[in-house]
Structures are given as C-alpha cells and as structure tokens.
N, CA, C and O atoms as a GROMACS GRO file, in nm:
protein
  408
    1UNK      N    1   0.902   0.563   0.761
    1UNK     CA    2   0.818   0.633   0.856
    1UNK      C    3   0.685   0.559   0.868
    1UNK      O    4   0.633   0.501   0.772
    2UNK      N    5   0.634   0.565   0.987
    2UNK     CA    6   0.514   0.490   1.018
    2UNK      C    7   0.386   0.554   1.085
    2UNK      O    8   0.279   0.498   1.110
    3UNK      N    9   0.420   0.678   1.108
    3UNK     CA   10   0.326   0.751   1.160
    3UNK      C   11   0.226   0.844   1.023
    3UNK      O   12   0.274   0.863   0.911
    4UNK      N   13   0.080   0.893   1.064
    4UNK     CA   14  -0.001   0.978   0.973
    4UNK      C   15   0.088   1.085   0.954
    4UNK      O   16   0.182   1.123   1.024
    5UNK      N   17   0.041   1.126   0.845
    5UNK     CA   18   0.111   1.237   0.731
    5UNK      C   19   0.308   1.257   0.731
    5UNK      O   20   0.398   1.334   0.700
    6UNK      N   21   0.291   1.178   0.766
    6UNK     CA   22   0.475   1.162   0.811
    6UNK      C   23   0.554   1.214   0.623
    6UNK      O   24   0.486   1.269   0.536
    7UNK      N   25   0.678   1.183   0.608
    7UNK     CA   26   0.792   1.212   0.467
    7UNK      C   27   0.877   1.144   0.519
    7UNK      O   28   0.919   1.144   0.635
    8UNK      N   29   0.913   1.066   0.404
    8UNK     CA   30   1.066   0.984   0.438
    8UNK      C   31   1.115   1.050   0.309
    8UNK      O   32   1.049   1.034   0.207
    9UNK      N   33   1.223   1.120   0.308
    9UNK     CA   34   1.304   1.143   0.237
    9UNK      C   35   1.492   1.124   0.221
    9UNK      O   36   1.570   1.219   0.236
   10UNK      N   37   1.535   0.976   0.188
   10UNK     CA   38   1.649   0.981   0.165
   10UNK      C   39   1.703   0.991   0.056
   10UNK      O   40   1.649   0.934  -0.039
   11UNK      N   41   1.839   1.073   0.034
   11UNK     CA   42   1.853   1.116  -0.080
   11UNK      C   43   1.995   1.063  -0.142
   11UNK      O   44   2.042   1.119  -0.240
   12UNK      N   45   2.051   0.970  -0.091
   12UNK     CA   46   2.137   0.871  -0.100
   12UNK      C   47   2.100   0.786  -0.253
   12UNK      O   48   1.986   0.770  -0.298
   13UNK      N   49   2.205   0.748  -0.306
   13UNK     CA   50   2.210   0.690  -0.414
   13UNK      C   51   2.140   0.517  -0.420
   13UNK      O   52   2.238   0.447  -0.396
   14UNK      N   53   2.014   0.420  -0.440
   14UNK     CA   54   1.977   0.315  -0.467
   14UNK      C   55   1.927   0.290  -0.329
   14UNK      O   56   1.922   0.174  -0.288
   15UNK      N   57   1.887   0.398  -0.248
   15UNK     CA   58   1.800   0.376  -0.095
   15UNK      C   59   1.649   0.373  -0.145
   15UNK      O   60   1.623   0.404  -0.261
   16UNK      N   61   1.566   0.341  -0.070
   16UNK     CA   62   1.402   0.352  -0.027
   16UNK      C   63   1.377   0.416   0.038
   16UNK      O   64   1.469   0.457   0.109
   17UNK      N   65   1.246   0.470   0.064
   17UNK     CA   66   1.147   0.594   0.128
   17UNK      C   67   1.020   0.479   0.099
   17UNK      O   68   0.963   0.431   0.000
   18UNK      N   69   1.012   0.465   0.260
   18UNK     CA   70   0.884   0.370   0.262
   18UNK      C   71   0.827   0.478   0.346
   18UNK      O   72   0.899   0.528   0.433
   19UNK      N   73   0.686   0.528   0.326
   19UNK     CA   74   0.610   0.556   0.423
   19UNK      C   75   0.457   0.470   0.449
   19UNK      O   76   0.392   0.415   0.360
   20UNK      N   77   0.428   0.473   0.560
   20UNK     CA   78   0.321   0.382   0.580
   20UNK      C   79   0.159   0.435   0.650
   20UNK      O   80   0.052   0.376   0.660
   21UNK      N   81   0.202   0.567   0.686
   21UNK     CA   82   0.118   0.649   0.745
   21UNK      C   83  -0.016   0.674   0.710
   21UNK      O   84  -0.016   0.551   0.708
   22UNK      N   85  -0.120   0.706   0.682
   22UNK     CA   86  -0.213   0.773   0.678
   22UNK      C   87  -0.148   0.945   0.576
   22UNK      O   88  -0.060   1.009   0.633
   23UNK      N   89  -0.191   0.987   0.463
   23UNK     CA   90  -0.118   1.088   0.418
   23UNK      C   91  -0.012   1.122   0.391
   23UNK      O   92   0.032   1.236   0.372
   24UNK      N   93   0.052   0.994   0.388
   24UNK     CA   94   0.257   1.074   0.410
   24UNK      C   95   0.238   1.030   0.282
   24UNK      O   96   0.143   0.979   0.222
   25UNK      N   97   0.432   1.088   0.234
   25UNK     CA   98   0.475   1.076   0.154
   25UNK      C   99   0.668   1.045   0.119
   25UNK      O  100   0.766   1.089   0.178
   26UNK      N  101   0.654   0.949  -0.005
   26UNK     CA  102   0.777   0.931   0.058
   26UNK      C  103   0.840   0.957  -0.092
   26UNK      O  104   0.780   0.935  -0.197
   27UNK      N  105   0.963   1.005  -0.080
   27UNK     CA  106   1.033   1.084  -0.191
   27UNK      C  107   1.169   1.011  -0.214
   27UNK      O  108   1.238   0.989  -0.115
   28UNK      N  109   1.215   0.970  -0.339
   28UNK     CA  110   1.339   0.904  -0.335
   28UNK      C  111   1.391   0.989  -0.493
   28UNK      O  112   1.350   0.997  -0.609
   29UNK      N  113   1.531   1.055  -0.393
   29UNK     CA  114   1.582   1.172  -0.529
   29UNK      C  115   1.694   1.062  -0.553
   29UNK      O  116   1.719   1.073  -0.673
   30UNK      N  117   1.748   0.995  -0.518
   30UNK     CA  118   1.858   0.944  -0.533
   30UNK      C  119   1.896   0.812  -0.641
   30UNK      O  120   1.818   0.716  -0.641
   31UNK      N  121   2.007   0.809  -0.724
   31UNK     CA  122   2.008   0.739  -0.846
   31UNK      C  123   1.923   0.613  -0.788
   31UNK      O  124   1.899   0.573  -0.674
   32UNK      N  125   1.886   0.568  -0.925
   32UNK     CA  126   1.802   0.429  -0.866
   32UNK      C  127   1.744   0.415  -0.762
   32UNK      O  128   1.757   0.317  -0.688
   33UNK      N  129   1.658   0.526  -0.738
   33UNK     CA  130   1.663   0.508  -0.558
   33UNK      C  131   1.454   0.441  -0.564
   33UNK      O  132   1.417   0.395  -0.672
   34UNK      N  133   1.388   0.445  -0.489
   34UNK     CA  134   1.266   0.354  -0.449
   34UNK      C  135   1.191   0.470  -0.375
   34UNK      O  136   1.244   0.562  -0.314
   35UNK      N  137   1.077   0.451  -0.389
   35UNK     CA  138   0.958   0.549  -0.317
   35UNK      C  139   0.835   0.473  -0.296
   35UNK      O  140   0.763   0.478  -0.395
   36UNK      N  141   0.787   0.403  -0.199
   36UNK     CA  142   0.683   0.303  -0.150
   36UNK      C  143   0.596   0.367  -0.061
   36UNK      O  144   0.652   0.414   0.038
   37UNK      N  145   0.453   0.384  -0.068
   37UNK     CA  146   0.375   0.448   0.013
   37UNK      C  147   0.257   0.311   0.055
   37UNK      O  148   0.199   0.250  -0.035
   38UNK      N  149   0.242   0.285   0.174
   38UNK     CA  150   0.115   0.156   0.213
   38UNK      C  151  -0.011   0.199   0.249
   38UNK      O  152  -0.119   0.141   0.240
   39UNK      N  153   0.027   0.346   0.304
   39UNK     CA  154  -0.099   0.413   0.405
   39UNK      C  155  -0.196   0.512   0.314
   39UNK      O  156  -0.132   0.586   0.240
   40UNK      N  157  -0.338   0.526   0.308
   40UNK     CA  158  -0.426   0.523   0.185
   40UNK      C  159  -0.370   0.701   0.242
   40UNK      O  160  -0.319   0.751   0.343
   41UNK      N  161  -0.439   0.768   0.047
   41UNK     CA  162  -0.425   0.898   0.018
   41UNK      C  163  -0.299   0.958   0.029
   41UNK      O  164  -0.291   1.081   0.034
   42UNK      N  165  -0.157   0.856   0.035
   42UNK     CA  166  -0.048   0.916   0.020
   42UNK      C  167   0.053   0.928  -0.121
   42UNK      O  168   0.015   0.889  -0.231
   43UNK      N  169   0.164   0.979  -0.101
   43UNK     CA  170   0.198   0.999  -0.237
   43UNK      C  171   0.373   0.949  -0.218
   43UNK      O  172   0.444   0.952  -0.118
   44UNK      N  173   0.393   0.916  -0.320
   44UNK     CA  174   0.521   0.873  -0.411
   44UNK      C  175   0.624   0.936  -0.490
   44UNK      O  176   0.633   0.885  -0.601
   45UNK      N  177   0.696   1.020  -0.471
   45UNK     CA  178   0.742   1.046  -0.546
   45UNK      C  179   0.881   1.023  -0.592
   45UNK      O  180   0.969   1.052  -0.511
   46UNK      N  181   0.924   0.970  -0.729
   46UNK     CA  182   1.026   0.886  -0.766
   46UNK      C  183   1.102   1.037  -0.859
   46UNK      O  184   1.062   1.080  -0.967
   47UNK      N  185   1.189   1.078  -0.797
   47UNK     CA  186   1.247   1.245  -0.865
   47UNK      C  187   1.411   1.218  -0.932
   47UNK      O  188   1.458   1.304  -1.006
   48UNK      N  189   1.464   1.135  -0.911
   48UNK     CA  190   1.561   1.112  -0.922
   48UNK      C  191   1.593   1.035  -1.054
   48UNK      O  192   1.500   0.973  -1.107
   49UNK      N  193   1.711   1.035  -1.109
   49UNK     CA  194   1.780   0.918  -1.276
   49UNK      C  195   1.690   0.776  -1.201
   49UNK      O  196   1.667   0.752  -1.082
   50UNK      N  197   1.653   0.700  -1.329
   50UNK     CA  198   1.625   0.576  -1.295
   50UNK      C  199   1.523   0.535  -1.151
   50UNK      O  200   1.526   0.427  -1.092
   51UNK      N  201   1.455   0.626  -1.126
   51UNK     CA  202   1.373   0.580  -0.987
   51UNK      C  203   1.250   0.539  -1.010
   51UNK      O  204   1.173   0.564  -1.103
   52UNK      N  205   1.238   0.466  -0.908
   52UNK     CA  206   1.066   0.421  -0.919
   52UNK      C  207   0.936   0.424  -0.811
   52UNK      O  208   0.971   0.440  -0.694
   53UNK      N  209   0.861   0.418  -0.824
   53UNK     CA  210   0.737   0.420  -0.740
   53UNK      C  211   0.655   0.347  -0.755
   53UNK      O  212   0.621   0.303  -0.865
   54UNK      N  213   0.577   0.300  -0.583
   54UNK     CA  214   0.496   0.206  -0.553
   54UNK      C  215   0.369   0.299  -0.470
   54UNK      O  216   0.371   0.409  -0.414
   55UNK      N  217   0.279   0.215  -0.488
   55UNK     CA  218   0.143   0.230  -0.331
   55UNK      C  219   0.047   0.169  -0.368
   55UNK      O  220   0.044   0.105  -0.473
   56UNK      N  221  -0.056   0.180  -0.280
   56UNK     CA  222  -0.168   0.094  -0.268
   56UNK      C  223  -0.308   0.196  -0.326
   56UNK      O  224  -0.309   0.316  -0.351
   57UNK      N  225  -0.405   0.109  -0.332
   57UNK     CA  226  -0.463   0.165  -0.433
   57UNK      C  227  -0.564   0.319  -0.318
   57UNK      O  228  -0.615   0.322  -0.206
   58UNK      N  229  -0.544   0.423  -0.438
   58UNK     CA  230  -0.553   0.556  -0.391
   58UNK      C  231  -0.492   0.646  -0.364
   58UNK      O  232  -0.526   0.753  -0.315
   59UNK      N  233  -0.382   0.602  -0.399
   59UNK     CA  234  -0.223   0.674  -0.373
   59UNK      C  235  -0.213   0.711  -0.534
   59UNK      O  236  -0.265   0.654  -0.630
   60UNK      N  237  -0.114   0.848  -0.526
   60UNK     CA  238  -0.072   0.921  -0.652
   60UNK      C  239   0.104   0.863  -0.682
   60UNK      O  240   0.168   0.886  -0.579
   61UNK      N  241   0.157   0.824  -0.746
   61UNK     CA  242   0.265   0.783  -0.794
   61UNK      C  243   0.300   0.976  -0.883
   61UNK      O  244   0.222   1.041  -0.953
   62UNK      N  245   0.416   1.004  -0.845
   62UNK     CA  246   0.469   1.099  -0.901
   62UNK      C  247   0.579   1.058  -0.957
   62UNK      O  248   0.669   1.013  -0.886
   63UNK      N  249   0.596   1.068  -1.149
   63UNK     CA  250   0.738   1.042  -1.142
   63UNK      C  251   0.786   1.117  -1.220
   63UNK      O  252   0.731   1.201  -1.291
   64UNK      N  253   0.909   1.084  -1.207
   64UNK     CA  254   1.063   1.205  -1.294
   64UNK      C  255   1.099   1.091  -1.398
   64UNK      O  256   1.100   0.969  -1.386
   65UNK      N  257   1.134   1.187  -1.522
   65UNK     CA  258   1.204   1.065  -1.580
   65UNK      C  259   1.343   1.219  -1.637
   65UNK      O  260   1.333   1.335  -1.677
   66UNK      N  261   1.458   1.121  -1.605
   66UNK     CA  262   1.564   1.244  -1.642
   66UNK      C  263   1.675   1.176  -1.747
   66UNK      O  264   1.692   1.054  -1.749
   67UNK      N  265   1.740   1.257  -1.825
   67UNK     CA  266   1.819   1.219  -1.945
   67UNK      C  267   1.909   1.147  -1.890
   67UNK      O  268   1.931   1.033  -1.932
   68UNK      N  269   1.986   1.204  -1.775
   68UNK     CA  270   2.091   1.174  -1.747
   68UNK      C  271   2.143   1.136  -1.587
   68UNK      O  272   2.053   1.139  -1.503
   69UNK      N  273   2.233   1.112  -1.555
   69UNK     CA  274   2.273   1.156  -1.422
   69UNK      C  275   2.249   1.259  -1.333
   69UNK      O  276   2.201   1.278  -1.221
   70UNK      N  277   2.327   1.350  -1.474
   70UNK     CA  278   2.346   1.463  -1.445
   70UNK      C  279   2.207   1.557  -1.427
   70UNK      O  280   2.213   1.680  -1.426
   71UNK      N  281   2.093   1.488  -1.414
   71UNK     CA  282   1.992   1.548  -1.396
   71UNK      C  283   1.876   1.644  -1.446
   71UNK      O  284   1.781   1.696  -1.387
   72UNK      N  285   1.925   1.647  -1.593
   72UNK     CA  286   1.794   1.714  -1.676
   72UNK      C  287   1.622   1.639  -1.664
   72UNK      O  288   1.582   1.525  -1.640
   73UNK      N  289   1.574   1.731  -1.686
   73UNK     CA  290   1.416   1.675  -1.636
   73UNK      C  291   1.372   1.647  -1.791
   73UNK      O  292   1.370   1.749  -1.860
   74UNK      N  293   1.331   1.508  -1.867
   74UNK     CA  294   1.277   1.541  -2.011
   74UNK      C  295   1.084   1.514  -1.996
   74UNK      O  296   0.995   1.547  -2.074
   75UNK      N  297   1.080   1.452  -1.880
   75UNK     CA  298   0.894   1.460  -1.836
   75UNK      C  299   0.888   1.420  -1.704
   75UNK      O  300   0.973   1.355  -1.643
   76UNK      N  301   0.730   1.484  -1.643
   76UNK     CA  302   0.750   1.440  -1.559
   76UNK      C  303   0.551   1.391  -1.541
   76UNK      O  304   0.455   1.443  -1.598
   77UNK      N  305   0.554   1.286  -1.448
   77UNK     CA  306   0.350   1.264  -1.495
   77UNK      C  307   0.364   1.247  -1.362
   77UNK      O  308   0.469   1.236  -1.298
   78UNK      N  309   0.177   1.243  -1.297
   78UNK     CA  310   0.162   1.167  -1.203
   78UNK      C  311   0.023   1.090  -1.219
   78UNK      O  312  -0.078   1.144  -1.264
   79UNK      N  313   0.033   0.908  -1.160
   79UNK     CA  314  -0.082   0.887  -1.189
   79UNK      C  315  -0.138   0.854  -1.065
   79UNK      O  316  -0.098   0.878  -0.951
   80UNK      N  317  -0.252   0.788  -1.112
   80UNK     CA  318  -0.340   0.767  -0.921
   80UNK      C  319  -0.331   0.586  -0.935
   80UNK      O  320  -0.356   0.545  -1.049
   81UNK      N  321  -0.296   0.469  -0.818
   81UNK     CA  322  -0.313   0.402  -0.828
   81UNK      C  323  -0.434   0.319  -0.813
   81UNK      O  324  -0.476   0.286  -0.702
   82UNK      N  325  -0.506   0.274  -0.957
   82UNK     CA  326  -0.637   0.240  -0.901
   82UNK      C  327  -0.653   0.086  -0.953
   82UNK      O  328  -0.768   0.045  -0.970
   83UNK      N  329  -0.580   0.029  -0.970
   83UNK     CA  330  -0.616  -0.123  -0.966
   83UNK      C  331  -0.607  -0.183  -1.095
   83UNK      O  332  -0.552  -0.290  -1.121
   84UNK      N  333  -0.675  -0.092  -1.186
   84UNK     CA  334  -0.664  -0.150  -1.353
   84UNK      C  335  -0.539  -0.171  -1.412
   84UNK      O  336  -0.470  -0.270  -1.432
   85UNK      N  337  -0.526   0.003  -1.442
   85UNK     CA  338  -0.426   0.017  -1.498
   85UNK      C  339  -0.282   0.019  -1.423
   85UNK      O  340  -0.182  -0.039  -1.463
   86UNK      N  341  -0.295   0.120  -1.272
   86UNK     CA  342  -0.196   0.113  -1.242
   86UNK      C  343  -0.222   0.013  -1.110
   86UNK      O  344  -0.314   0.027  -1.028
   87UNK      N  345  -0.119  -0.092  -1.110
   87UNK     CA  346  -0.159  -0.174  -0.991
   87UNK      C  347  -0.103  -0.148  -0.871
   87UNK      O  348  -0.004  -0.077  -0.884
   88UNK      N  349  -0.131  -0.180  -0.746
   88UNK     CA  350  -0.092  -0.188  -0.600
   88UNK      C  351   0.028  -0.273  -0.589
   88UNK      O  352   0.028  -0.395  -0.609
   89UNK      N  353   0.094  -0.227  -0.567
   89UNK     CA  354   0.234  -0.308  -0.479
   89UNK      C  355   0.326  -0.354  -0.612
   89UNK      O  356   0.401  -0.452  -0.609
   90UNK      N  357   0.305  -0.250  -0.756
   90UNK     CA  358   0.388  -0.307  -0.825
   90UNK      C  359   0.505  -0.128  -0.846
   90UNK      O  360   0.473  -0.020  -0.795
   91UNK      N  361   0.603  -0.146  -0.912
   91UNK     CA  362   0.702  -0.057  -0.908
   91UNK      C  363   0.700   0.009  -1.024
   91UNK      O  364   0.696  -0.071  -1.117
   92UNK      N  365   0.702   0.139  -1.065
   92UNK     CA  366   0.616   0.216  -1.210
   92UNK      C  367   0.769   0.295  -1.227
   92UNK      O  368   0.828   0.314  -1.121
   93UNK      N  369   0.830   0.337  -1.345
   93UNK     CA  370   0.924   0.413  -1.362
   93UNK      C  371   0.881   0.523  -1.512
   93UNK      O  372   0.788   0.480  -1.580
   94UNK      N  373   0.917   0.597  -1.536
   94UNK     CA  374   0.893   0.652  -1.636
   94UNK      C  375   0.994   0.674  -1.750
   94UNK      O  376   1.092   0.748  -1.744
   95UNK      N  377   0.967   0.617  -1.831
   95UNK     CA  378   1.088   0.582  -1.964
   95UNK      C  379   0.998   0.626  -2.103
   95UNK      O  380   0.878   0.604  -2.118
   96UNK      N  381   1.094   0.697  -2.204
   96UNK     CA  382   1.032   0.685  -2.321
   96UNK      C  383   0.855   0.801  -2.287
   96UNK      O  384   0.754   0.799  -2.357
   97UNK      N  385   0.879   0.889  -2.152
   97UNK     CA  386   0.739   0.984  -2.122
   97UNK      C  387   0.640   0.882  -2.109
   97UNK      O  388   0.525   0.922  -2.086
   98UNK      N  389   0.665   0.719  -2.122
   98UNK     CA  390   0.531   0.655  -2.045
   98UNK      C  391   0.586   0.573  -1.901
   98UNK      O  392   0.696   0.524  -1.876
   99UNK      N  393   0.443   0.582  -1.810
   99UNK     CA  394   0.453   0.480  -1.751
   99UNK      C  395   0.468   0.307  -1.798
   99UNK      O  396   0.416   0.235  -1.884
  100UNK      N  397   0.549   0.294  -1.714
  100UNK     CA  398   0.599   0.155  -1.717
  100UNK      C  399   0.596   0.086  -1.569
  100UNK      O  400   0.592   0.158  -1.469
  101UNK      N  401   0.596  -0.055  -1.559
  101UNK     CA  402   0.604  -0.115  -1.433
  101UNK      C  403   0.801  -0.193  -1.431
  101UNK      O  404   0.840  -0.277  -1.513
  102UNK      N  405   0.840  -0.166  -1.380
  102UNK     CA  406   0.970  -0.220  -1.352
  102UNK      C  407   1.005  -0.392  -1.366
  102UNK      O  408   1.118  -0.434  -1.342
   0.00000   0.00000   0.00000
C-alpha cells in the first residue's frame, strides 16, 4: 500500500506487507511472513511463527515471538526505530524474548 494511513495485511504463509504511507501499517501473520513500513510514524507488525519487521526511523516495530506453528504466544515487545539501537531498513525478529536483527 502506498497511500497515508493505509494496512497491508496478507496473511499467506512467507508473503510481505509493505506499507509506505504516511501512518499505515503493515501486518504479516503468516509463517515466515515480512512486515516493512517506509512512511514516518507507522507501524510493523510481525504476529506470526518466525516473522519479522522493518521501518525507518520513527516507526514502532511490533513483534510476536511464538513456540510453535501451531501458534502459542511465549512474548510479545514493541520497539521504536531510532537509529542506535534499532536500525532503519534492517529486519528485527524476536527469539529467546529479545530483539534480534535477522
């Protein structure tokens, strides 16, 4: 999606959710699946086994980290991307309850 405050949500197994908008957000439930936000103050969220999240700096990265396939939730964080710690245009997953970059 490319428009302000827009949602891309596909929920297909190892797809992407790019949004680029102004406010959007893009959500990827699906195994291995990708969540990329470009457009400032938007959000990420990686909900799915094995997913990950991207954006640019000012964007919130939301992630899931789950046991299994089968979908138990064992944490879930969100951070803000600000340049130090979490960087712009890199891919964050949550393993072990920490952030990690892919």
């Amino acid at each position: 999606t490319s428009s302000h405050q827009s949602t891309a949500a596909p929920a297909s197994d190892q797809s992407t959710a790019a949004a680029s908008g102004d406010r959007s957000t893009a959500v990827a439930s699906g195994y291995r699946s990708t969540a990329v936000v470009t457009g400032p103050d938007s959000v990420a969220l990686a909900a799915g086994w094995d997913c990950s999240a991207s954006g640019v700096i000012g964007c919130w990265l939301m992630l899931v980290e789950r046991r299994d396939r089968m979908g138990v939730i064992l944490e879930a964080k969100a951070v803000k991307v600000d340049g130090d710690e979490i960087k712009p245009g890199v891919l964050y997953t949550l393993r072990g309850g920490k952030v990690v970059a892919r």
